[in-house]
C-alpha positions in Angstrom: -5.0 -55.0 8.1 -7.6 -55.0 5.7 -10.1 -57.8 6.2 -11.8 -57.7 2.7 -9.6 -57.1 -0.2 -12.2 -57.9 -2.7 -14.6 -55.2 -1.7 -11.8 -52.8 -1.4 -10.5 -53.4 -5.0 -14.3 -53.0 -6.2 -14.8 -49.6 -4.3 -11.4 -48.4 -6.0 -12.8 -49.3 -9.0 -16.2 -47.5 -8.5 -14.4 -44.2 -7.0 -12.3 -43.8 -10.2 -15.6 -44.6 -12.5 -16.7 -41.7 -10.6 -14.5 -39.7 -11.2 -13.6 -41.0 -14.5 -10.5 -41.6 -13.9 -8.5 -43.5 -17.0 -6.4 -45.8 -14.7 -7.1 -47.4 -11.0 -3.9 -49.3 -9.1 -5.2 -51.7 -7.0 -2.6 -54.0 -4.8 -2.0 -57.0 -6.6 -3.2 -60.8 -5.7 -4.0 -63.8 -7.4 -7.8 -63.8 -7.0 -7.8 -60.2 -7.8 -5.8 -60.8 -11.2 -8.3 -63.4 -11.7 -11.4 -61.6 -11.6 -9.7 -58.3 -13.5 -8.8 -61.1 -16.2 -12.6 -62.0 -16.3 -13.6 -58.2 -16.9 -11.5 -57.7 -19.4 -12.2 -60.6 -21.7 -16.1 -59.5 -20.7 -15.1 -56.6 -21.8 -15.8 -54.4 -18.8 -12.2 -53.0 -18.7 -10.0 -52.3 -21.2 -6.5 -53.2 -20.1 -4.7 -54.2 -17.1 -1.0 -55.0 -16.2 1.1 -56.0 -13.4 3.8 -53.3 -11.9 6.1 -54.5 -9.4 7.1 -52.7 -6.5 8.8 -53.8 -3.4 6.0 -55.6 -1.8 3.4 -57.4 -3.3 3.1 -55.9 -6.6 0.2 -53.3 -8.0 -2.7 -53.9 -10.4 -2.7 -51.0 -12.8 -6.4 -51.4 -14.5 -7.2 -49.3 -17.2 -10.8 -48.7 -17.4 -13.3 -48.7 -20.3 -15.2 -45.5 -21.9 -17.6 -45.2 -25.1 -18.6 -42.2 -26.4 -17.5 -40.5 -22.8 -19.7 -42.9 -20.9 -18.3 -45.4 -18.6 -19.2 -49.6 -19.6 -19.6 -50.1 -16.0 -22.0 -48.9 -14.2 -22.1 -50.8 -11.0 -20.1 -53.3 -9.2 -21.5 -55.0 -6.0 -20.0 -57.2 -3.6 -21.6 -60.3 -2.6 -20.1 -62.9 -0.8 -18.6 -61.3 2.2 -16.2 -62.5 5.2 -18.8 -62.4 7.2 -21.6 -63.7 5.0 -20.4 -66.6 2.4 -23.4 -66.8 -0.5 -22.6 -70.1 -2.3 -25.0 -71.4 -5.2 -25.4 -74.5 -7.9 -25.6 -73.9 -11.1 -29.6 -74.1 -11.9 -29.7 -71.2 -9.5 -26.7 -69.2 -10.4 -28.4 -65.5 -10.5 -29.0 -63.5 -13.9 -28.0 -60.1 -13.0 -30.0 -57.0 -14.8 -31.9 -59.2 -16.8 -28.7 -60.8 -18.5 -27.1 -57.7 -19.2 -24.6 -58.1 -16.4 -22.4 -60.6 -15.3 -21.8 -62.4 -12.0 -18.0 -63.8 -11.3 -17.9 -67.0 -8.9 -15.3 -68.6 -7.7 -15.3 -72.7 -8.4 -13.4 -75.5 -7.8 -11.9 -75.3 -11.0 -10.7 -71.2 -10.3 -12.2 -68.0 -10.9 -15.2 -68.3 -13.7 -17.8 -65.9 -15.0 -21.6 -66.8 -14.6 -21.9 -67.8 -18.1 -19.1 -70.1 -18.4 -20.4 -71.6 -14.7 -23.8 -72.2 -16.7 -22.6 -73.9 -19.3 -20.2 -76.3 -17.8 -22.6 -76.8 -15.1 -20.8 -76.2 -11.7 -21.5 -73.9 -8.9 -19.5 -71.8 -6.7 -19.0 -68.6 -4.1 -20.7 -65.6 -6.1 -18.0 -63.0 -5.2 -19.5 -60.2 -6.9 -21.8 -58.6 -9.3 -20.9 -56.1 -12.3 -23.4 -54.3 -14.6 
């Protein structure tokens, strides 16, 4: 049983950006779709798409290169099971100087910290990409 499906997506992500790998499956969910769906129209990743297999599906991201170089360079978890990291959103973090993005999760579903900002609400900052 895995206890943080989040962080483990995010590390498969980083292990194939590593190894610059051209695709990453993830095991699909509806948060996870949701914050892969935020990447992409970020720009972060360049495709994704939903495969289904006989349980609950796989998340088949396609990741992002210019010139050879990868368009993410970090992803960090925040909010953890064990350590919930909620804010408004005056104090909504800029992450590397505005050159990254933060992706929260709201009462009104998954949002990116920009759109958070501007329609003023807060949320759960589930993690960090750059």
């Amino acid at each position: 049983m895995m206890t943080d499906p989040i962080a483990d997506m995010l590390t498969r992500v980083r292990n194939a950006i590593t190894i610059r790998a051209e695709k990453v499956d993830i095991p699909a969910s509806k948060l996870k779709l949701e914050i892969v769906k935020i990447l992409k129209e970020e720009g972060f990743i360049k495709a994704y798409k939903i495969l289904k297999d006989d349980k609950q599906g796989v998340l088949r991201i396609t990741l992002k290169y210019v010139d050879g170089n990868n368009v993410v360079s970090g992803l960090k978890r925040i909010s953890k099971p064990g350590r919930r990291v909620y804010v408004n959103s005056k104090k909504i973090p800029r992450v590397m100087g505005g050159v990254g993005m933060a992706v929260l999760t709201t009462h009104k579903g998954v949002a990116s910290d920009s759109t958070c900002r501007s329609e003023g609400i807060g949320g759960e900052i589930l993690c960090y990409v750059w």
